[in-house]
N, C-alpha and C positions, 0 to 999 in steps of 0.2 A: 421767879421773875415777877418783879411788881411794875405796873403801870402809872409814871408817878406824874404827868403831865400831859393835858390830853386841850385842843382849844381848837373852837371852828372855825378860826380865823387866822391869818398871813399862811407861812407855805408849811412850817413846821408844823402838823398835827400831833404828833405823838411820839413823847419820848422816853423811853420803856429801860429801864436798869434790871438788868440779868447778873448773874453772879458767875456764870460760864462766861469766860472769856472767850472760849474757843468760838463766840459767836462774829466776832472781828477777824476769822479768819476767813472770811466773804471777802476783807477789804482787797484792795489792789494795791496799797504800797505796802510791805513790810513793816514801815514804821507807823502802821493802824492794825496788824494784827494781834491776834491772842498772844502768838509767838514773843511779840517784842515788849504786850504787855506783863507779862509769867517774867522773860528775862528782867526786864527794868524792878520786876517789882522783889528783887533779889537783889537790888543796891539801892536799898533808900524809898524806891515808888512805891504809894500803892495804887493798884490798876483798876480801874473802874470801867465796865463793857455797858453800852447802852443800843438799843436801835432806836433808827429816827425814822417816822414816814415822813413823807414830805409829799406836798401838792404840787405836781407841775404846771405848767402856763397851761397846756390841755386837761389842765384838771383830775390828771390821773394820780393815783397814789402808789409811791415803791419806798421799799423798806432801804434803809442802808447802817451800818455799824458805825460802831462811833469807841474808840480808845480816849480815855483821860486817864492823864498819870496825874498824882498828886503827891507833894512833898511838902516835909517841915520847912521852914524858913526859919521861925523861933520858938519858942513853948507859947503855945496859943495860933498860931500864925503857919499859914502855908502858901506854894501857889500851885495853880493846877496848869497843865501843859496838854494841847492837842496838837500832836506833832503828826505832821501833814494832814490837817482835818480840817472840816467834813470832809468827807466824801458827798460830792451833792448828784443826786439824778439828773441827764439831761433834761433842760426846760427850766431847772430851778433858777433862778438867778444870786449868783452868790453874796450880793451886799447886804440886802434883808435875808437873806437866809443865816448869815451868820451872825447880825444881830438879834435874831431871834433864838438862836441858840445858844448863844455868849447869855442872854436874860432867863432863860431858862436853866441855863449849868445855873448861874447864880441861887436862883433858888434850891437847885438839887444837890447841888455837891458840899458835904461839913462845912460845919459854921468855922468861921477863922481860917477859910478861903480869900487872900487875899487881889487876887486877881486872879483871872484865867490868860495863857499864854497861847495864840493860835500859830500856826505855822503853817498859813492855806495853802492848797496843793494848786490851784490855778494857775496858767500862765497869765504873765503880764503882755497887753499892748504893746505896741513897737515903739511906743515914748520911754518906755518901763513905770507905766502909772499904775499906783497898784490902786487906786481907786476901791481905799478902802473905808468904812462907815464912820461919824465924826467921833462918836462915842469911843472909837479904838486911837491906842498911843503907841508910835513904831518905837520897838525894846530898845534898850543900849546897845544891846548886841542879837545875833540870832543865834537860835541854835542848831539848826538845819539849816544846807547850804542850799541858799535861792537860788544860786548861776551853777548851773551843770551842763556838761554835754553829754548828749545823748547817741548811740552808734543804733542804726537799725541794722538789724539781725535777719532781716527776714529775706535779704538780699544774697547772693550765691556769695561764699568768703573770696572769691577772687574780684569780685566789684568793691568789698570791704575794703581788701587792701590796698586798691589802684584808687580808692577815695583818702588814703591816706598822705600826707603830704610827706615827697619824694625822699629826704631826709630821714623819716621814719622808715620809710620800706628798706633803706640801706642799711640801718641800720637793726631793726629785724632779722636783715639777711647776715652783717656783722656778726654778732650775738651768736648763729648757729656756727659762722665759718669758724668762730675762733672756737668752738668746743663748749661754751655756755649750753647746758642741759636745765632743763627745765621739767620737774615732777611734782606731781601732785601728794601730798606726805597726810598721814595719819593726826588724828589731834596730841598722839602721845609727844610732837615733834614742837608744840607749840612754844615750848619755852627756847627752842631755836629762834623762833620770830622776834621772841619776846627779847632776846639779847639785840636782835638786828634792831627791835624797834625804841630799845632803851640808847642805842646808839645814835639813831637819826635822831633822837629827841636831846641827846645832847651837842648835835651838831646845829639843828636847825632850828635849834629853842623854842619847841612846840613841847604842849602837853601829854600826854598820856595818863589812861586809867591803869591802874595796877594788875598785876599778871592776874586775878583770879577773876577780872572782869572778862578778857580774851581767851581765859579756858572755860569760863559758864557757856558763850556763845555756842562751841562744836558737843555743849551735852544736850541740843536741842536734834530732834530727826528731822523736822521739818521747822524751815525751811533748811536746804543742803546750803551747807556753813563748807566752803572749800580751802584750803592752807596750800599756797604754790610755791616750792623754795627753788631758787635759780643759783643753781652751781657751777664750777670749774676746779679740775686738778682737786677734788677733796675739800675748794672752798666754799662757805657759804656766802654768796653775795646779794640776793638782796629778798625779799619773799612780798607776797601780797594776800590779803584774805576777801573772799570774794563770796558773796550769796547769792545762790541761784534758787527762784520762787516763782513757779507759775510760767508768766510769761516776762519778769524781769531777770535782768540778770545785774548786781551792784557790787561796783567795785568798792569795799569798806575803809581798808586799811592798807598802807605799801611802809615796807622799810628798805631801808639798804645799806648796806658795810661802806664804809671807808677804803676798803682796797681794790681793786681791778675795774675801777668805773667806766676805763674806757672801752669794754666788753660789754658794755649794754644791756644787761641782766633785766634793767627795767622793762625795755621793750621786748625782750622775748617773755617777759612775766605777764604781759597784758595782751601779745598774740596769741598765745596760749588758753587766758582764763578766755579769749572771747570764741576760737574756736570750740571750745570746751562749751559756752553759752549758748551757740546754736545749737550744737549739737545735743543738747542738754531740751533744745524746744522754747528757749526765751525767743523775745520778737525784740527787747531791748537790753542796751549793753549801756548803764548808766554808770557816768567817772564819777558820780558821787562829789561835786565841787569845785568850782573855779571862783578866782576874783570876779568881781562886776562886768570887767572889762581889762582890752588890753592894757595895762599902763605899767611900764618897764622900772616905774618908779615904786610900783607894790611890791611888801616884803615878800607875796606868792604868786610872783610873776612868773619865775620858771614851771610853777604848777599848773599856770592857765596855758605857759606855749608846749607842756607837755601833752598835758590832755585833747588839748584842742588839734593836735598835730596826727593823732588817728582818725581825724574825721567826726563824722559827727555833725548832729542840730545841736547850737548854742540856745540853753531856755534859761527864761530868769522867773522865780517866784517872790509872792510880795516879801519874803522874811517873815520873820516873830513881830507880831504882834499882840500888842497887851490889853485886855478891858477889866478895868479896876474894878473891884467889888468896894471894896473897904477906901476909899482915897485918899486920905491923910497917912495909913500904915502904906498905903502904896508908893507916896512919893518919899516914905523915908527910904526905902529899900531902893526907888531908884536910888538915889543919892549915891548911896552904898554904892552900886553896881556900878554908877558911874566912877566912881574913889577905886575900883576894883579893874574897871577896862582900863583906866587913864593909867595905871599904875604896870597895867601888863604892858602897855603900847612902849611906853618908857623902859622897859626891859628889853625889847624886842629891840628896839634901836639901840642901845646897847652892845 
């Protein structure tokens, strides 16, 4: 462990590079622990573990972890990514506090670090003003989903469901009547999913990582990586994979077949993983992403009146944003990225 930044002044005191990752599993979201850093660093990242003290308005000092991944971009050239980071102690305030650590990775992390990418975990104001520092540029795109709903868990399952809207509990109850089974399967089953998920993806012209990315995930123990396939009569209709950590519970990934849709397979797959959550000891049942908002005119509009229709707090986070190190290699790469979203949008409509 070396102590590579240490200053008597703003809130960031001291920020310490450890070569143990397992030190980020203190964090509270999944995607700041060791866990996510060891996976990621298995396609492309490498994972860098640090602690930060930090001074709070009372003047007290508390440690907290810090995940950066970092990746090539070209020979000489990378960017680095803190995905949902910092974690800040109550009392910090988070707009100096992440300027202060955006100027600090800078000097720490390899030379031909082109920017660093944050992805803060704060909620936004009821404007959705992320009221963030002037030095940061909001991304082309994010790469964590800022709008989620969140289900509390910690309420009896019979308040769960009478909070979900009436439609859904019919259809829950459909699901069983018609014979829809719902089991939790082994990871040897994964390439099951993997068929259903190669399917939605050529139905609903979304992407996908390749099969060896979704069978790394179930070779970890911690956090419990769970595989739920929703069946009828012998068929496989549609699966979700779900992680349960502590006191989250996240919903990652859903597919589903083409055949018997109107058996509702979805919604006994998500009544399931969340009984399974409580009962498991989470306190939250997070759907992992929705649009901004309602708008009937989005291409993942059925995705927001899906999720939102169990219930649930609607949160919005600021998204990805960027603080350039290098600025001129920076705004080539926008470019790029913009030549690269504008060209996915145009497929999508399509």
């Amino acid at each position: 462990m070396q102590n590579l930044t240490q200053n008597g002044e703003g809130f960031l005191r001291e920020l310490t590079r450890t070569a143990d990752l397992s030190v980020c599993d203190q964090a509270a979201s999944f995607l700041q622990s060791g866990f996510w850093g060891s996976f990621k660093a298995q396609f492309g990242w490498e994972a860098y573990a640090f602690l930060a003290v930090w001074k709070t308005e009372a003047s007290q000092q508390k440690e907290k972890p810090l995940l950066v991944l970092r990746r090539r971009l070209a020979p000489g050239f990378a960017l680095a990514y803190v995905p949902w980071g910092p974690e800040l102690p109550a009392g910090v305030p988070f707009q100096p506090a992440l300027e202060e650590l955006a100027k600090r990775l800078k000097v720490e992390l390899p030379k031909g670090t082109v920017f660093i990418r944050f992805d803060p975990p704060w909620l936004l104001d009821e404007n959705k003003n992320a009221a963030m520092p002037s030095s940061f540029i909001r991304a082309e795109a994010d790469i964590q989903p800022p709008d989620t709903v969140i289900l509390d868990l910690t309420q009896p399952m019979e308040s769960i469901i009478e909070q979900m809207k009436p439609k859904w509990r019919y259809n829950c109850r459909l699901a069983s009547k018609k014979g829809v089974k719902v089991r939790q399967v082994e990871k040897s089953e994964i390439i099951v999913f993997y068929d259903l998920l190669k399917e939605t993806s050529k139905r609903d012209r979304i992407a996908i990582h390749g099969f060896d990315y979704y069978e790394a995930l179930f070779e970890n123990e911690m956090p419990e990586i769970r595989l739920y396939l929703a069946e009828h009569d012998g068929d496989i209709l549609a699966g979700i994979v779900t992680l349960f950590r502590g006191v989250e519970a996240v919903y990652l990934y859903g597919a589903s077949s083409d055949i018997k849709r109107n058996l509702m397979p979805a919604y006994a797959l998500q009544l399931k993983a969340i009984e399974d959550a409580k009962n498991y000891g989470c306190k939250n049942y997070d759907f992992f992403g929705i649009p901004p908002e309602k708008d009937e005119s989005h291409s993942m509009s059925g995705l927001y009146q899906f999720k939102t229709g169990f219930g649930g707090k609607i949160i919005h986070r600021p998204g990805s944003w960027d603080f350039p190190n290098r600025y001129i290699v920076y705004r080539l790469f926008r470019i790029a990225e913009n030549f690269r979203s504008t060209i996915k949008k145009l497929r999508k409509r399509r």
